[in-house]
C-alpha positions in Angstrom: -27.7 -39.6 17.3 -28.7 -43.5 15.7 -25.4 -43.9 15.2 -24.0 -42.5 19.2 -26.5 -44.8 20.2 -25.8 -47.6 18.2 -22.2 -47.3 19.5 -23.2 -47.2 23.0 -25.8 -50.5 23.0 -22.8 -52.3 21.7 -20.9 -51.5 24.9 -20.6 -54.4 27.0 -22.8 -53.7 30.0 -22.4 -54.1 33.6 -24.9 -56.6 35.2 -25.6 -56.4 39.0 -27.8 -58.5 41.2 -29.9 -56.3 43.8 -30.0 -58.0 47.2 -31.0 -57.1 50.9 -30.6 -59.0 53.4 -34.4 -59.3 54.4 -37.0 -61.5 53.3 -39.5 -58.3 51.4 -36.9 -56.3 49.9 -39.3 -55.0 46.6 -42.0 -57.1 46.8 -43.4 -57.6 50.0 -45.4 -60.6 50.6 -43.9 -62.8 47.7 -41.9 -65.0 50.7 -44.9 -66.9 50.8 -45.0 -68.3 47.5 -43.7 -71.9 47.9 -40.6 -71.6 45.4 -39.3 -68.4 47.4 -36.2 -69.0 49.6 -36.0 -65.1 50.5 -36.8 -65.7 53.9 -33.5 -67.8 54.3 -31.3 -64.6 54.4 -30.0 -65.3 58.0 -28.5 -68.6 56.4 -25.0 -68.6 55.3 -25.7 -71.1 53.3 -28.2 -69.1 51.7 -25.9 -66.3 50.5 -23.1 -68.5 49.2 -25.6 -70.5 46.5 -26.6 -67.2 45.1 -22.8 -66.0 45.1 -21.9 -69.3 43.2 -24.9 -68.7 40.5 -23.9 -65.5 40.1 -20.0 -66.0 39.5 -21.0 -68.6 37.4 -23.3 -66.6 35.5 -20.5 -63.7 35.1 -22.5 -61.1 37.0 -20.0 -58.4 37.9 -21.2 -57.9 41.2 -23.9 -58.2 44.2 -25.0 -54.9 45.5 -27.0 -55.2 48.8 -29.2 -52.5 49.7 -30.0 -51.2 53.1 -31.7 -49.4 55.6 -31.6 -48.3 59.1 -34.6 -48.0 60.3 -38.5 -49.7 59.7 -41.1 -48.7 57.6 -43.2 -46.8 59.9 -45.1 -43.9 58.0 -47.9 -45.6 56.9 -50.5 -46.1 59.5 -47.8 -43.9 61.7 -46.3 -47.5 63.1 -44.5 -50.7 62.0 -47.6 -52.9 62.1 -47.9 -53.2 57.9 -44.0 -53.5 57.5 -43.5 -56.4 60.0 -47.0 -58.0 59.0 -45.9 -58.3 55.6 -42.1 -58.6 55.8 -41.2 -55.4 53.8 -37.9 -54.9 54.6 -38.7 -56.4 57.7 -36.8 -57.8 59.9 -33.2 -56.4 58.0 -29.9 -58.0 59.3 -26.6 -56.3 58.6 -24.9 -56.8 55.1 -21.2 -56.5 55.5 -21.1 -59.2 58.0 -22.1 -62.0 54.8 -19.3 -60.5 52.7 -16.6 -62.7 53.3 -18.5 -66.0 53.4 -19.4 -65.0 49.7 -16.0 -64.0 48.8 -14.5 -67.3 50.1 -16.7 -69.2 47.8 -16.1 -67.1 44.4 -13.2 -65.9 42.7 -14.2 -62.8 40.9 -18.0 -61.4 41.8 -17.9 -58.1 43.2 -19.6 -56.9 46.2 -21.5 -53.5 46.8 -22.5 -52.8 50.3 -24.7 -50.1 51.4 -23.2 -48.1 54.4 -24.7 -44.3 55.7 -22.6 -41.5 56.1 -24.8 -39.8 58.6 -24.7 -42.0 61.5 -21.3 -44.0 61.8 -17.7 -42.2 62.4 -15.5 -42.4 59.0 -12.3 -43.8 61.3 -14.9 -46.6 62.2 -16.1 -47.3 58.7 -12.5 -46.8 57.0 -11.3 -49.4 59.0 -14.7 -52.0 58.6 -14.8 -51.7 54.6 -10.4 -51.8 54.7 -10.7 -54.7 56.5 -13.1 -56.1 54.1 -11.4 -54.9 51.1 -8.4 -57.2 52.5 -11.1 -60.6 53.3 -11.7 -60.2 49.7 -9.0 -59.7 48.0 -10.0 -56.2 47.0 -13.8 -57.5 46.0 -15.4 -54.7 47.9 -18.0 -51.5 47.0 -19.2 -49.3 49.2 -22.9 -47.7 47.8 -22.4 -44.0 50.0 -26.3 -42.8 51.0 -27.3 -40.7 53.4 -30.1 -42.2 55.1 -33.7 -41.3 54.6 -36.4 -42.6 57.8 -36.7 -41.1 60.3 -37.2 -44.5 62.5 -33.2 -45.0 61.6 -32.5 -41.1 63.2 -34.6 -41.8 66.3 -32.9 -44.7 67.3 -29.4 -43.5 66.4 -29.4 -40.5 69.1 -31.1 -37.6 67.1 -34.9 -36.5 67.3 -35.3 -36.5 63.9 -33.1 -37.2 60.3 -31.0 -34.1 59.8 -31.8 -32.1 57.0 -31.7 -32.8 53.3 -28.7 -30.6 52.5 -26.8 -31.1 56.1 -26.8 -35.0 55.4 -25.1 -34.4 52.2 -22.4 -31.8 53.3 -21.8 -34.0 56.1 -21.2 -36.6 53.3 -19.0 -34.2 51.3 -16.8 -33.9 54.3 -16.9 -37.8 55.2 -15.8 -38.9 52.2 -12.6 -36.6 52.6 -12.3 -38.1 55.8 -12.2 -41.4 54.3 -9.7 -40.7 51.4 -7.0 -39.4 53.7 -7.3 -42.4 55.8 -7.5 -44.6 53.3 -5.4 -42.9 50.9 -3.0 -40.6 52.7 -2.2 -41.9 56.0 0.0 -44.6 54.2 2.5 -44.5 52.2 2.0 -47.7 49.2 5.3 -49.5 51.1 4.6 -48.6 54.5 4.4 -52.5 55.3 8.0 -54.3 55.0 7.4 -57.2 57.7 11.3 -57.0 57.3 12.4 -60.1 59.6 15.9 -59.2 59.5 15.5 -55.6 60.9 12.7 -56.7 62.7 10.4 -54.0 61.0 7.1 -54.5 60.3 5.8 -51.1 59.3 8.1 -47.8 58.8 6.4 -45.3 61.4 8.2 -42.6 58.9 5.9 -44.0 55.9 2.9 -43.4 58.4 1.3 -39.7 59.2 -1.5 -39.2 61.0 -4.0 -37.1 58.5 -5.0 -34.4 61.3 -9.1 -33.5 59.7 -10.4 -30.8 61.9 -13.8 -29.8 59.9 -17.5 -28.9 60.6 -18.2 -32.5 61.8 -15.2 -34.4 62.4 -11.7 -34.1 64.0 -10.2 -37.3 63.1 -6.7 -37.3 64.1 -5.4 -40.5 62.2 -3.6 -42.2 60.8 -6.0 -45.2 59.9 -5.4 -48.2 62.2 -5.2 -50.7 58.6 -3.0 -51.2 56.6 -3.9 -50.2 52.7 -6.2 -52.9 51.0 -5.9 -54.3 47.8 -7.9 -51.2 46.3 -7.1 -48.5 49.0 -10.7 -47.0 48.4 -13.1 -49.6 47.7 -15.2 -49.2 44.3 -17.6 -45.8 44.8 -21.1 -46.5 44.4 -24.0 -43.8 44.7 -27.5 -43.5 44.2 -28.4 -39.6 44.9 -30.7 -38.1 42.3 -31.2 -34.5 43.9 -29.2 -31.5 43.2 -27.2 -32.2 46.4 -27.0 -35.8 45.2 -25.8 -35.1 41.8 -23.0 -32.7 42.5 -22.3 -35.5 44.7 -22.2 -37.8 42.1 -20.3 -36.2 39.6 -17.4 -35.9 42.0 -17.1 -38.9 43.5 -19.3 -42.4 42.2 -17.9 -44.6 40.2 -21.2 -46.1 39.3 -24.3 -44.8 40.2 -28.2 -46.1 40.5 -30.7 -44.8 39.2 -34.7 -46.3 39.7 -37.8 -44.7 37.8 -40.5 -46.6 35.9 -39.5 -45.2 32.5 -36.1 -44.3 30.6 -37.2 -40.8 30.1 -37.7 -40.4 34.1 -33.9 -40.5 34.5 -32.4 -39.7 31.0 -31.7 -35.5 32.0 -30.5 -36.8 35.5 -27.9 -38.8 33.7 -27.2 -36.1 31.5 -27.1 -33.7 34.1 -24.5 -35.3 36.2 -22.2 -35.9 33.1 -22.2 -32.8 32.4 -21.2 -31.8 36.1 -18.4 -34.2 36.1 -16.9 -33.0 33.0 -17.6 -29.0 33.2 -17.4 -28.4 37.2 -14.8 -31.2 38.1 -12.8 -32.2 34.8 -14.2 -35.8 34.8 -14.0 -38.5 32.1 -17.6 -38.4 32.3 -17.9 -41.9 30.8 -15.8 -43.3 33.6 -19.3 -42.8 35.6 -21.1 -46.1 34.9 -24.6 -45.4 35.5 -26.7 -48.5 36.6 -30.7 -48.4 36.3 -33.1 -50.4 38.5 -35.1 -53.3 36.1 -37.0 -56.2 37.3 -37.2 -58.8 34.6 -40.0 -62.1 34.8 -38.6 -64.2 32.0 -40.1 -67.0 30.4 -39.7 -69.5 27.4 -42.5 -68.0 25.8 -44.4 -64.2 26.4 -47.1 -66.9 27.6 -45.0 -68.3 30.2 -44.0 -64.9 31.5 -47.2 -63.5 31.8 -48.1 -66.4 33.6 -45.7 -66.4 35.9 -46.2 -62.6 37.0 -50.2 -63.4 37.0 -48.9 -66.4 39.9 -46.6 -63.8 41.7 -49.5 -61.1 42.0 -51.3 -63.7 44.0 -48.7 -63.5 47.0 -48.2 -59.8 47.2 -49.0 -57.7 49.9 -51.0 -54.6 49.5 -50.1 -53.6 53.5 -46.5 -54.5 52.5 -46.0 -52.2 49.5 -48.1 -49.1 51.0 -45.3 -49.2 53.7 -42.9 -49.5 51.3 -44.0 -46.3 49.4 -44.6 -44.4 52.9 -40.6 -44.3 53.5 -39.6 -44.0 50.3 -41.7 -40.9 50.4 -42.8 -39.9 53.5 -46.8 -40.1 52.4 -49.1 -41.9 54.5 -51.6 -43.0 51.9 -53.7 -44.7 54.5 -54.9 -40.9 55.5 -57.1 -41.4 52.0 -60.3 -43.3 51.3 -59.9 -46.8 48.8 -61.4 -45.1 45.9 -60.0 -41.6 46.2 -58.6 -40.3 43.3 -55.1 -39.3 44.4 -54.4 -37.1 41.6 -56.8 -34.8 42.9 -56.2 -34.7 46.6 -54.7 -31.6 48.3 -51.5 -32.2 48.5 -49.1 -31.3 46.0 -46.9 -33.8 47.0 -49.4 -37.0 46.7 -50.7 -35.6 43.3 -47.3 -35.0 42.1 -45.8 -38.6 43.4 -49.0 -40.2 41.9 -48.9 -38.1 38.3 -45.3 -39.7 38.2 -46.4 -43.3 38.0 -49.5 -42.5 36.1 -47.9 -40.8 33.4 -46.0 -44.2 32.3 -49.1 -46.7 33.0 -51.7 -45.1 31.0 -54.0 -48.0 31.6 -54.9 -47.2 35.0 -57.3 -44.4 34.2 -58.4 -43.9 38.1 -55.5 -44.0 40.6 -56.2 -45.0 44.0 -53.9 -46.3 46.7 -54.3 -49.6 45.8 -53.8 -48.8 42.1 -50.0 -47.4 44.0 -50.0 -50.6 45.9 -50.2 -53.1 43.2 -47.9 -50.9 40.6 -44.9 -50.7 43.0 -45.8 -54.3 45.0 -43.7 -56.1 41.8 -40.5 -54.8 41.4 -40.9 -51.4 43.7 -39.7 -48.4 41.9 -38.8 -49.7 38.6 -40.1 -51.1 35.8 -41.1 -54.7 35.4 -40.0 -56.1 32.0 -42.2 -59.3 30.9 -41.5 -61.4 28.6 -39.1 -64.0 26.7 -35.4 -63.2 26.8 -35.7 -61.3 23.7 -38.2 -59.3 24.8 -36.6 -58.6 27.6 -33.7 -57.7 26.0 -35.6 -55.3 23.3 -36.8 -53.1 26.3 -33.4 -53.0 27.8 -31.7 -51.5 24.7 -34.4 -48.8 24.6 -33.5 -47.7 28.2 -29.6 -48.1 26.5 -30.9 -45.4 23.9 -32.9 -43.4 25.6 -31.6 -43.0 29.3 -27.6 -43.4 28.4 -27.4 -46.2 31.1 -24.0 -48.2 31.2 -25.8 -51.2 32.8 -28.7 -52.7 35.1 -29.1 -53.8 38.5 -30.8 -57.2 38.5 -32.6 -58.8 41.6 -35.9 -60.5 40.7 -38.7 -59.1 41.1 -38.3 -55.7 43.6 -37.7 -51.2 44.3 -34.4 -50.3 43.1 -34.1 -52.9 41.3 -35.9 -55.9 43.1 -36.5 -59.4 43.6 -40.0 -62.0 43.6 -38.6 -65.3 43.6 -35.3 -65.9 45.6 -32.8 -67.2 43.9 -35.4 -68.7 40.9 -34.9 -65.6 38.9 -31.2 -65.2 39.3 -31.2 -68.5 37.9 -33.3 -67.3 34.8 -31.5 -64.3 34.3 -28.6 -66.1 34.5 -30.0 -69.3 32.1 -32.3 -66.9 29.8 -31.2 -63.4 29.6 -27.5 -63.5 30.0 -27.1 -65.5 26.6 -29.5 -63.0 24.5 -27.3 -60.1 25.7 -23.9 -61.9 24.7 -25.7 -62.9 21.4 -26.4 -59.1 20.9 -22.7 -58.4 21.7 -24.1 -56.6 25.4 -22.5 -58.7 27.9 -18.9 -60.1 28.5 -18.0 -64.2 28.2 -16.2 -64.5 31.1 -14.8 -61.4 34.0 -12.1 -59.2 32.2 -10.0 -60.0 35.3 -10.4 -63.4 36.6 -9.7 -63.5 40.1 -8.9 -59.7 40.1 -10.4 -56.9 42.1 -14.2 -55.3 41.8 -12.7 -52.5 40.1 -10.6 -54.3 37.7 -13.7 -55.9 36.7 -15.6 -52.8 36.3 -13.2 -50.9 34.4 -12.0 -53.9 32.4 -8.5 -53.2 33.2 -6.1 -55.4 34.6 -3.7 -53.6 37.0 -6.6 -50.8 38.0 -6.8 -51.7 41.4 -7.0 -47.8 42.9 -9.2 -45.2 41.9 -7.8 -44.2 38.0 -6.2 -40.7 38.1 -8.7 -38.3 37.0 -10.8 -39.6 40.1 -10.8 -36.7 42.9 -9.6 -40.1 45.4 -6.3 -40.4 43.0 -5.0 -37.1 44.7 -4.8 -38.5 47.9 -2.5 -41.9 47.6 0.5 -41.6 49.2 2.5 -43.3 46.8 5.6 -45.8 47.0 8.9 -43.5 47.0 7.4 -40.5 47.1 8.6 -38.4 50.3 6.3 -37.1 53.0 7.1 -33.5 51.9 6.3 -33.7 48.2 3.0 -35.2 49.3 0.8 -32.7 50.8 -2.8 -34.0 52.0 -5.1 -32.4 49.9 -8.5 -30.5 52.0 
């Protein structure tokens, strides 16, 4: 097992930043420190800076989180969320995309986009369109949606069910591959100026989905982009969300505040892509939340998260926790004892975080408040770049994790100070992972697509075969009839 382990720390990993585009993504409250730029994110200007430290750091990508809705369990109304900026106001994450792209060559971009409340023909032809912008720079993270504000204001009384929002996914995604795969043929484009054709209609079929939730005719109104399908991205740990997983992500997210949390999910949806649906299973890159505060001594770090806790908001991270869960913790006195409440569901939340902070002997709501107001549902690492480093290779070991999404100090990864820590991941970090042979010199493809970059393969612009998506191109010189659209 060293020696498995061994092999796999010495596997270059793949670095994200974690973004939203909000000013309280992780840690509400922390906008007010003075050398915080988060509440910027409706400036352009903003967005390109921390593209260019980014690319110039080698980051593979920026993934930008999202939500639909506001925070709105706790208390049972907004008033904590928009006090304290947690996720609070939220503008929309694709429209940034391609001022980024214009200003980099090779960073990849992740964007969150639901399945439950947007039609697939309007979506495949958003993230296509993207996809061309930049240059075939595009992911799209695939999540289902989980507050209930985001259902009430998008035509349904409540969020559909756990298990409905995930075969509605299952069926989505399908959607999506046949228009983006199917309804094309690779050469369906010849913008011949002698014959005066622009597309061959033959080389075009419509994809005709009739299914439980959508009748989508087709084809897609774009052309194919530079990947077809952009990179896959998930982050679904339930049963639903695994099988999910295994099938179709290309990477997937993972958040918990301890290695062992995650490591038999991991292992669980490995063995689902290689057993139930003949995956590589290492072609799934699995990506785990970490907030780093990194200093030039352990000193310096400590310091530095000691100045950070000043800013926080209690208000701020209660609401956080309320729609990650659905637990109103304001229904409970300050020094109740939440492991010995009444409800399974707040003793069982609570026992989770308590079980890897065995400092905290009495755990109150505050006691939640401050251990998730610093980097949300993930562990903070403090410490020099060394030490940082040390307690990434044990979640390497322990958890099987291909790789880390960075953001500075936040929930699924997060972020405190915008863009100071980028910078010191970037100035600090970065270099203690190359020294340790964990992180590349330069992008394997310069210039090339997100999921050249990923893979580290030149040319692997489309989902590789062995990918369920890789069934569905239409490829060049192949006739209509020897290409049937698979269900």
């Amino acid at each position: 097992m060293a020696s498995q382990n061994e092999t796999r720390s010495k596997k270059p990993l793949i670095i994200n930043a974690f973004v939203m585009m909000c000013s309280g993504h992780q840690s509400p409250g922390l906008w007010r420190h003075p050398d915080d730029e988060s509440w910027r994110f409706g400036d352009i200007d903003h967005w390109v800076e921390l593209a260019q430290i980014l690319e110039e750091a080698k980051f593979h990508g920026m993934f930008i989180a999202d939500v639909l809705g506001g925070y709105d369990v706790y208390k049972q109304n907004l008033d904590a969320a928009m006090t304290s900026g947690a996720q609070w106001p939220m503008n929309e994450p694709l429209a940034i995309v391609p001022a980024m792209a214009v200003a980099t060559k090779s960073l990849g971009f992740g964007v969150t986009v639901s399945t439950t409340y947007e039609q697939p023909y309007h979506l495949a032809r958003r993230l296509a369109t993207v996809d061309h912008l930049t240059k075939g720079r595009l992911g799209w993270n695939i999540v289902t949606s989980y507050l209930n504000s985001a259902a009430k204001n998008l035509g349904h009384s409540e969020q559909p069910a756990h298990d409905d929002r995930y075969a509605q996914a299952e069926e989505y995604i399908k959607v999506m591959y046949k228009l983006f795969q199917s309804s094309w043929r690779d050469d369906a484009v010849q913008l011949n100026r002698e014959t005066g054709v622009y597309t061959n209609p033959a080389l075009v079929r419509k994809i005709n989905h009739k299914g439980r939730f959508f009748n989508v005719p087709g084809p897609a109104i774009t052309q194919p982009s530079p990947q077809r399908t952009p990179l896959l991205l998930q982050a679904g740990t339930s049963k639903a969300g695994k099988i999910f997983a295994a099938q179709h992500a290309e990477a997937i997210f993972v958040s918990a505040h301890a290695a062992a949390v995650v490591a038999k999910s991991i292992a669980d949806v490995r063995q689902l892509a290689r057993d139930d649906f003949r995956r590589d299973s290492r072609a799934i890159k699995v990506l785990a939340l970490v907030t780093p505060i990194i200093g030039e001594t352990e000193e310096e770090a400590q310091a530095k998260l000691k100045d950070f806790r000043k800013y926080a908001s209690t208000e701020g991270a209660l609401a956080l926790f309320g729609g990650w869960t659905g637990i109103d913790l304001d229904k409970y006195g300050d020094d109740e004892e939440l492991r010995h409440v009444e409800s399974n569901a707040v003793r069982s939340t609570v026992d989770a975080y308590a079980r890897f902070s065995p400092a905290n002997s009495k755990w109150t709501k505050h006691t939640v408040a401050e251990h998730i107001s610093i980097g949300g549902n993930g562990p903070l690492i403090v410490g020099t770049a060394a030490q940082v480093a040390d307690g990434l290779e044990v979640w390497i070991a322990e958890a099987d994790v291909d790789g880390f999404n960075f953001a500075s100090h936040s929930r699924t990864t997060g972020y405190a100070l915008f863009p100071q820590s980028f910078k010191d991941i970037g100035k600090l970090l970065l270099p203690e992972l190359r020294k340790r042979g964990l992180f590349w010199d330069d992008y394997n493809v310069p210039g090339g697509t997100y999921r050249e970059n990923f893979y580290g393969q030149k040319g692997q612009k489309h989902p590789p075969n062995g990918h369920v998506a890789s069934t569905y191109q239409w490829k060049a010189g192949v006739p209509e009839s020897e290409h049937v659209i698979p269900e």
